[in-house]
N, C-alpha and C positions, 0 to 999 in steps of 0.2 A: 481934417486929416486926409481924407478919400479926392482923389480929382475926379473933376464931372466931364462925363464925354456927351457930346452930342450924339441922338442919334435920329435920322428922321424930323428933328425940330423936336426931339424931347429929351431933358436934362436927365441922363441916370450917375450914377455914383458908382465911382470903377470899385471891384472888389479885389482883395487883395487874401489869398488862399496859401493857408501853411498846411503841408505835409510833412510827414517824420519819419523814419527808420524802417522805408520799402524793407529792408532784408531780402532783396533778390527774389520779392514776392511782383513779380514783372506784370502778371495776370490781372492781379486787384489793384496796382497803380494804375492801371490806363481802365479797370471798370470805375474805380473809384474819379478818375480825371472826368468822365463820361459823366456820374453820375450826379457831380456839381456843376456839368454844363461848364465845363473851364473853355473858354475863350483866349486864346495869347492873342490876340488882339486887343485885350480890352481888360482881362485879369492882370492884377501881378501875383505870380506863382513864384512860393520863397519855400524852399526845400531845407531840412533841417541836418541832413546828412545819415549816414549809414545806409547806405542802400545798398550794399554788399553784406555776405556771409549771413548762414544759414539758410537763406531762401535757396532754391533753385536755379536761380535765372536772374544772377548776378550781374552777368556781361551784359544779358538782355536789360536790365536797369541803368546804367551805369551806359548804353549808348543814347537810351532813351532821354538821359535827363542832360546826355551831352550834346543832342539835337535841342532839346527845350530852349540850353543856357544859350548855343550858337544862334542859334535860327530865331528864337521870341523871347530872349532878353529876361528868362527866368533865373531867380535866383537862388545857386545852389549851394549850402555851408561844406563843410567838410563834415563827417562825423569819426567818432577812436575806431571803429571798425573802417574806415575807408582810408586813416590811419595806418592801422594795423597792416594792412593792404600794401600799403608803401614800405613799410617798415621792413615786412618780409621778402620782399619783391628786390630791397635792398640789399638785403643778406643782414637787418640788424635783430631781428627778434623774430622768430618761427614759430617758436613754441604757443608764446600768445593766441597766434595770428591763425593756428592750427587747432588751439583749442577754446575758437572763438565760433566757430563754424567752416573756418578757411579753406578746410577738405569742400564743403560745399563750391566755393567760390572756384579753388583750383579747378572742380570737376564741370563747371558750367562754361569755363574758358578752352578747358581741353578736352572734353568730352568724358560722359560717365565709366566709359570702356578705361579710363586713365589704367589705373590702376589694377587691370584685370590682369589675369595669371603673373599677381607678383606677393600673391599670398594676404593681402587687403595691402595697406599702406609699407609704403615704401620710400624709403626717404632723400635715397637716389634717385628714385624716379619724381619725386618730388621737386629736385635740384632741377631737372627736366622740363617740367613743368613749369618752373618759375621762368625757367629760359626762353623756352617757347612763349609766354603770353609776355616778355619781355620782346620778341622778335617779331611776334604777330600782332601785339597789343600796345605796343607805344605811347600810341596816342592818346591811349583809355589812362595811358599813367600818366601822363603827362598832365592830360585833364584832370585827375584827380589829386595831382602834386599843385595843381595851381586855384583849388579851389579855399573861399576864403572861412575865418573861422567865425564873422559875425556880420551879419547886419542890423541896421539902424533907420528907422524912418521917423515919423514926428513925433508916437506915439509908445512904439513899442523897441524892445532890442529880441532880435532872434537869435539863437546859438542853437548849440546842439545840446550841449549837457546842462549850464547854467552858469552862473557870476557869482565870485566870491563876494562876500558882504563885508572882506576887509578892505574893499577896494570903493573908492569916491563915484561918482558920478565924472571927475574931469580926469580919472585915472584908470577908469576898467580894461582899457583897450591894453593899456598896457602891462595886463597880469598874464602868467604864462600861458601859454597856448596848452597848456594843463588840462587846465580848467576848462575852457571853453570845449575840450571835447573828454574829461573825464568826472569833471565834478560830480558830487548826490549831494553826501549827507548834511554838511558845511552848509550847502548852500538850500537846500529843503528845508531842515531845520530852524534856519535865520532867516527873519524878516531882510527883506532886501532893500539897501538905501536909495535905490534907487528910484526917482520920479515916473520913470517912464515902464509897461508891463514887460514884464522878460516870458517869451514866449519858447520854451524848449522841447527837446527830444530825451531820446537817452534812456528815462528811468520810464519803466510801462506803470501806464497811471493805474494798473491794477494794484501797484502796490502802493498806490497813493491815497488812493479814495474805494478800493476794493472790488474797480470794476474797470474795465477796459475803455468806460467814456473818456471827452476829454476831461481834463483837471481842471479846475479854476478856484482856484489859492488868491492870497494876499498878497498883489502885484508878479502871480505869477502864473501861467500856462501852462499845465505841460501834455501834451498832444500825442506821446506815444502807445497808440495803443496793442503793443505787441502782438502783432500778427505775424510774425516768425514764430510766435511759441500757441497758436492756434489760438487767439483773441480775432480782432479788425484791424483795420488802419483806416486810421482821422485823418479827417481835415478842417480845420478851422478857416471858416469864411468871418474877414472883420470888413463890415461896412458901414458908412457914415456914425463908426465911436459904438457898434452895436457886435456883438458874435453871436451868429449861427453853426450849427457842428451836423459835420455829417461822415458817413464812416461805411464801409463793406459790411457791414450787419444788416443795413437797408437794402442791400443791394440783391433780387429775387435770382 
C-alpha cells in the first residue's frame, strides 16, 4: 500500500496522515502538523474537510490548506460546513450557514469590529460582509468551490461524512454528493459493503466511543475529534497496513 522512498541508502515507507474538521482552529493545525513531524516532501497529507465555522481563524485555515494543496500536493475533501460557506456566499441558504458557527467565519474574514455599533448582528450588514470577502476573497471561494468530495487509494476511501451502504462498491461515487458531506446515522449504524476502510470526519468520535480519540469500527475511521467544541484534533498516521493516532492532547 505505502511507497518506499529512498533516503541516504535506507528504504523508509512514505506515511500517509488524515486530518479532520480544523474548525478555524488555525493554532492547533500547524502545532498538531509540527507534532507528527509532517514532511510534504515525503508525507501524503489527505485533509477531510470542514475547516471553517466556529473556530476563530477560519481565513487563516482555509489559506493554509490552500498553500498545502497548491505548493505540496495535499489532499483536501470538501466538508457540509465549507459547503455551507458556498451556499451562503451564494445567496442560497443563510440561515444554516449562520447557525452553524458562520458569524465566526464572517468575522475572521472581516474583522471582529464587523458588527460593532449595529446592536450585535445585523443582517444588512451581513449582506456587506458576504460582498466584501466575495470582492477581497475570490479566490479562497473559488478554491473551496473546486475542492473534491472523495478520495480513494489501494486501501482505504476517505470522505468527510461517510458512504451509504445502499450503494455497491462499482457504484458509490455515484450517490449524491449528500452523503459524502452530510451522512451519520444510515451509515454508523450499517455495516459497510465495502472492501476497502472508509476513513471519515463529520460526527466527533465522542459520540461514538464516548471519548474524543480516534474511532476504529468495523471498516470504519472516524477521526473527528471535535476541537471546535473544546475536545483535540487527530490525526491518523497509516503506515506499511499499520495506524498510529496522535492528537493536540499531547501537545505541552
Amino acid at each position: 500500500m505505502q511507497t518506499l522512498l529512498e533516503d541516504w541508502g535506507c528504504i523508509r515507507l512514505r506515511r500517509t496522515l488524515v486530518i479532520s474538521d480544523i474548525h478555524g482552529c488555525h493554532t492547533k493545525f500547524l502545532k498538531l502538523l509540527e507534532h507528527v513531524k509532517h514532511d510534504p516532501a515525503e508525507d501524503k497529507l489527505i485533509l477531510l474537510g470542514d475547516y471553517m465555522d466556529r473556530g476563530l481563524k477560519s481565513k487563516e485555515v482555509i489559506e493554509t490548506v490552500k498553500n498545502l494543496v497548491e505548493h505540496h500536493k495535499v489532499v483536501a475533501l470538501r466538508g457540509n460546513h465549507d459547503q455551507m460557506f458556498l451556499d451562503a456566499i451564494n445567496g442560497q441558504d443563510d440561515y444554516i450557514f449562520l447557525h452553524n458557527g458562520g458569524i465566526n467565519t464572517i468575522e475572521s474574514y472581516c474583522g471582529l469590529n464587523w458588527f460593532e455599533n449595529h446592536s450585535g448582528f445585523d443582517f444588512n450588514r451581513y449582506l456587506e460582509a458576504k460582498d466584501f470577502i466575495k470582492r477581497h476573497y475570490h479566490e479562497h471561494i473559488a478554491f473551496i468551490d473546486s475542492l473534491p468530495f472523495y478520495h480513494e487509494d489501494e486501501s482505504h476511501i476517505y470522505v468527510h461524512a461517510g458512504l451509504s451502504p445502499y450503494y455497491t462498491e462499482k457504484d458509490w461515487k455515484s450517490q449524491p454528493t449528500e452523503n459524502f458531506l452530510w451522512i451519520r446515522d444510515i451509515f454508523l449504524a450499517n455495516k459497510t459493503p465495502f472492501s476497502k476502510t472508509i476513513v471519515f470526519g463529520h460526527t466527533p468520535t465522542i459520540n461514538l466511543h464516548k471519548k474524543p480519540d480516534i474511532y476504529f469500527g468495523e471498516g470504519k475511521i472516524g477521526i473527528d475529534g471535535g476541537v471546535c467544541f473544546g475536545y483535540q484534533l487527530n490525526c491518523l498516521e497509516i503506515i506499511a497496513g499499520e495506524y498510529n493516532t496522535y492528537s493536540t492532547k499531547e501537545i505541552q
